[in-house]
C-alpha positions in Angstrom: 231.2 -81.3 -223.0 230.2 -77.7 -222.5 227.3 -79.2 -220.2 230.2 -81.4 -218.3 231.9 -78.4 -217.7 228.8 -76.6 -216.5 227.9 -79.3 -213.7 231.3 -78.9 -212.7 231.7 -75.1 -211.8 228.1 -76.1 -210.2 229.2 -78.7 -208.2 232.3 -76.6 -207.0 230.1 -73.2 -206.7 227.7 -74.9 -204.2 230.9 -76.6 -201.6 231.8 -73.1 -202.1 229.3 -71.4 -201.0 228.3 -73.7 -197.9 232.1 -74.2 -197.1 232.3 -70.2 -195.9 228.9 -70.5 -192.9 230.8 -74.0 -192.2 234.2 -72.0 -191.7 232.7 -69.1 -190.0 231.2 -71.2 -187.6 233.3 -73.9 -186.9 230.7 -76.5 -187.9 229.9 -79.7 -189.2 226.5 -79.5 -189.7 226.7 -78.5 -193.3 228.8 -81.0 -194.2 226.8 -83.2 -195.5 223.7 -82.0 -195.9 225.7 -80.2 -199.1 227.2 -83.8 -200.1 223.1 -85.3 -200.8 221.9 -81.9 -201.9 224.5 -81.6 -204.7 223.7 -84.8 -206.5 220.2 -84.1 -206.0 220.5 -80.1 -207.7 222.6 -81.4 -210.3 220.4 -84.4 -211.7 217.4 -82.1 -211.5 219.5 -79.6 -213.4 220.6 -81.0 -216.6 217.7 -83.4 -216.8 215.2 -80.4 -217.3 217.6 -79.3 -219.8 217.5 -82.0 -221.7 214.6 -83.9 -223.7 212.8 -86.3 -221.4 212.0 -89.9 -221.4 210.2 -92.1 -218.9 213.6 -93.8 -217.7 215.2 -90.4 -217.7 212.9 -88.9 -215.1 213.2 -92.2 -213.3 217.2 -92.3 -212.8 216.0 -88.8 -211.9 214.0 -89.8 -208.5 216.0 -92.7 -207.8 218.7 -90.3 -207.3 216.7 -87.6 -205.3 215.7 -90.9 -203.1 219.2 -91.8 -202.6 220.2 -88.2 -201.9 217.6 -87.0 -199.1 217.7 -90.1 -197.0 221.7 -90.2 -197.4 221.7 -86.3 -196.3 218.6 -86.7 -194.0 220.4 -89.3 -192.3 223.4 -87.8 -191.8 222.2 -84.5 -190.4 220.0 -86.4 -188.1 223.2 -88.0 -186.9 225.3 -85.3 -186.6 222.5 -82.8 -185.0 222.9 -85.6 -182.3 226.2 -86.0 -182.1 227.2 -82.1 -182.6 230.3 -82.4 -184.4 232.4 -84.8 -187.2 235.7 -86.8 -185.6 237.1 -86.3 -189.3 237.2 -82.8 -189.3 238.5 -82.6 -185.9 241.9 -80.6 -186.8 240.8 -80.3 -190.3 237.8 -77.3 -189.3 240.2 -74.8 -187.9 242.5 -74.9 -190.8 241.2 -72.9 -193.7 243.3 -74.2 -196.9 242.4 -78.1 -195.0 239.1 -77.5 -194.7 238.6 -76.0 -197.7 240.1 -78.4 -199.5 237.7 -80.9 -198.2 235.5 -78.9 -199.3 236.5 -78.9 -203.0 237.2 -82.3 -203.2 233.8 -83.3 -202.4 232.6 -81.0 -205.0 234.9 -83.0 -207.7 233.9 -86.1 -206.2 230.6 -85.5 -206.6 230.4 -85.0 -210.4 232.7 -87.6 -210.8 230.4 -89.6 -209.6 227.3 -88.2 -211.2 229.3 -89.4 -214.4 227.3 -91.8 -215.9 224.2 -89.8 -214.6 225.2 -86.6 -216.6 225.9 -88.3 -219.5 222.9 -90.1 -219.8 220.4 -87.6 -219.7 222.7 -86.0 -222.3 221.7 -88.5 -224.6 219.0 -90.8 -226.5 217.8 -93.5 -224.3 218.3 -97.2 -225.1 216.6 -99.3 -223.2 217.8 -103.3 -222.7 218.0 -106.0 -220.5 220.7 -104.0 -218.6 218.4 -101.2 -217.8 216.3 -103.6 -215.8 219.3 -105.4 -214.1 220.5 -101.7 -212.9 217.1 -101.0 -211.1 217.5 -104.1 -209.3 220.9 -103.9 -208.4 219.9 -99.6 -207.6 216.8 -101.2 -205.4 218.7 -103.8 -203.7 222.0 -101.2 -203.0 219.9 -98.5 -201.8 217.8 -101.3 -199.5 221.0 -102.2 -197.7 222.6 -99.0 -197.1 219.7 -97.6 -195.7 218.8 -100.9 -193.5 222.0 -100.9 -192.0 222.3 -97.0 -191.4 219.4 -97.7 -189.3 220.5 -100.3 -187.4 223.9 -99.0 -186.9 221.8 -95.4 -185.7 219.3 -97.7 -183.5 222.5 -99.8 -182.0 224.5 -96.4 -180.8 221.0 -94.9 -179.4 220.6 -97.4 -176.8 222.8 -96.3 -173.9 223.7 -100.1 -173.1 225.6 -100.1 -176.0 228.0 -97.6 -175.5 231.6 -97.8 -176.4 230.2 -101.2 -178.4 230.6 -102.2 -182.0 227.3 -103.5 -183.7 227.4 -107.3 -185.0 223.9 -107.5 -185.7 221.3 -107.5 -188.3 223.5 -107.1 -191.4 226.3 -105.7 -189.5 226.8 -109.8 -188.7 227.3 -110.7 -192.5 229.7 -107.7 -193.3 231.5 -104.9 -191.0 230.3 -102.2 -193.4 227.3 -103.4 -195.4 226.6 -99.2 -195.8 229.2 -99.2 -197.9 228.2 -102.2 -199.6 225.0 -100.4 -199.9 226.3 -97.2 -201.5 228.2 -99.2 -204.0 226.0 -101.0 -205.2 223.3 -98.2 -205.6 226.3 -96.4 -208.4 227.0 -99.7 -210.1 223.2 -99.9 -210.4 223.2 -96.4 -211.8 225.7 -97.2 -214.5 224.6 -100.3 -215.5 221.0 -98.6 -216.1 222.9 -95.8 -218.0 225.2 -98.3 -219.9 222.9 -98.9 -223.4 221.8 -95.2 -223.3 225.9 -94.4 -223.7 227.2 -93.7 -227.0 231.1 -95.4 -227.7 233.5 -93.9 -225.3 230.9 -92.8 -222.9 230.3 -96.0 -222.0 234.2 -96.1 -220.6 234.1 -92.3 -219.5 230.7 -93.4 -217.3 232.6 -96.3 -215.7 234.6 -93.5 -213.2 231.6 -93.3 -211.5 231.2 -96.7 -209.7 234.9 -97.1 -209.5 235.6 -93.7 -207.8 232.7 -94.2 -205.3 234.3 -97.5 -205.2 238.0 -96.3 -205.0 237.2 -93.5 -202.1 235.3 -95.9 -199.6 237.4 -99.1 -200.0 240.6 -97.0 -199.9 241.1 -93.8 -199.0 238.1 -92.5 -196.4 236.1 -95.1 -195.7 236.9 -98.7 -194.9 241.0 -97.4 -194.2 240.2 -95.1 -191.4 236.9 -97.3 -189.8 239.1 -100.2 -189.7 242.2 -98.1 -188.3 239.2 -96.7 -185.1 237.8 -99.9 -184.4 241.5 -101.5 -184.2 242.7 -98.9 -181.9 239.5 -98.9 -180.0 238.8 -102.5 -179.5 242.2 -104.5 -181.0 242.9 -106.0 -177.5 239.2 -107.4 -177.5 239.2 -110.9 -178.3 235.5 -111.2 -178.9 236.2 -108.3 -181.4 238.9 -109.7 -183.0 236.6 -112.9 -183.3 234.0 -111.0 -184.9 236.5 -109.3 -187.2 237.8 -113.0 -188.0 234.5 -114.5 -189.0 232.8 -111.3 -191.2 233.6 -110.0 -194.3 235.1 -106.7 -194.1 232.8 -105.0 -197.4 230.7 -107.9 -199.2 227.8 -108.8 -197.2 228.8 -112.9 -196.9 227.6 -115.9 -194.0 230.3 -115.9 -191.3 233.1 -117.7 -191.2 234.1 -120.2 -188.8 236.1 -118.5 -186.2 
């Protein structure tokens, strides 16, 4: 638990840090490049304090995968865009901002969970461990599929003020999402034999806060809200909102 606690006043200590350049300067920049870096810093942390196993060192690079292209991608997106709609209103405000700020750092270790406590502990391996990769291969696949073709859609000026229904963006209106589910239910599911009684229930706040936050509270709730507002009076957009699933990646449905 000491070791919990630890990861924690990491977690916090680095949103910390990064939080006072990102108030200074009024940007978004930071952001989330911190958000990727964190998970990354902390798996690397307490897994080279720990003793080491094959699958260890694995869950290890999985999540250093997930973390750069998820913070690569990001700060490719905002160095292009120059600032983050969320924060608009939120960046000026200090106790706002900063509380962003700290909330990300919470969420964070929540969802490094069933991470931390793994590599904690003896590793089991089963028939789970295998179904975890695969479900961690096949989230990570689709998140990062259809950031690209969501980044590739708004680059083309043609498609300006348009909302992408293609690729995998015509089986779901936010397969990334999808995605980045699927890669933390992977996760814990790989984790899950390794886990020692209560563990195994303490781990499971990982997938369902992920889970919780983009379904929600920032994620689907406020996309949904934009493109409504944005394109509500649109038939062919209500048609495509009609047909595709709003999360699971499904075939269309008849309009």
């Amino acid at each position: 638990m000491n070791e919990l606690l630890l990861t924690f006043l990491i977690s916090l200590g680095i949103q910390i840090v990064l939080f006072i350049p990102a108030f200074i300067f009024r940007t978004d920049k930071l952001t989330d490049l911190s958000y990727g870096l964190t998970f990354i810093l902390l798996a690397w942390i307490v897994f080279l304090k720990n003793s080491f196993s094959p699958l260890k060192l694995l869950l290890v690079i999985m999540i250093t995968l997930w973390g750069m292209r998820l913070a690569g991608y990001l700060v490719i997106r905002i160095l292009k865009t120059k600032k983050d709609k969320r924060f608009d209103g939120i960046r000026e405000s200090f106790p706002r901002f900063f509380s962003f700020w700290v909330l990300q750092g919470v969420s964070v270790w929540i969802i490094m969970l069933s991470t931390l406590l793994f590599l904690n502990n003896t590793t089991v391996y089963s028939g789970l461990t295998l179904i975890g990769i695969i479900v961690w291969i096949i989230g990570i696949s689709i998140e990062a599929t259809a950031d690209q073709q969501k980044y590739a859609f708004k680059s083309k000026p043609e498609n300006k003020g348009k909302w992408i229904s293609s690729g995998l963006w015509k089986y779901s209106r936010h397969p990334n999402y999808f995605g980045e589910i699927s890669c933390w239910l992977g996760i814990y599911l790989l984790t899950f034999s390794s886990l020692p009684g209560i563990y195994k229930l303490l781990a499971l706040a990982s997938p369902l806060y992920i889970a919780f936050i983009l379904i929600f509270v920032t994620g689907l709730p406020k996309l949904e809200k934009y493109a409504d507002e944005k394109w509500g009076g649109n038939k062919d957009y209500q048609a495509y909102k009609r047909r595709t699933s709003i999360l699971i990646i499904l075939p269309p449905r008849n309009s």
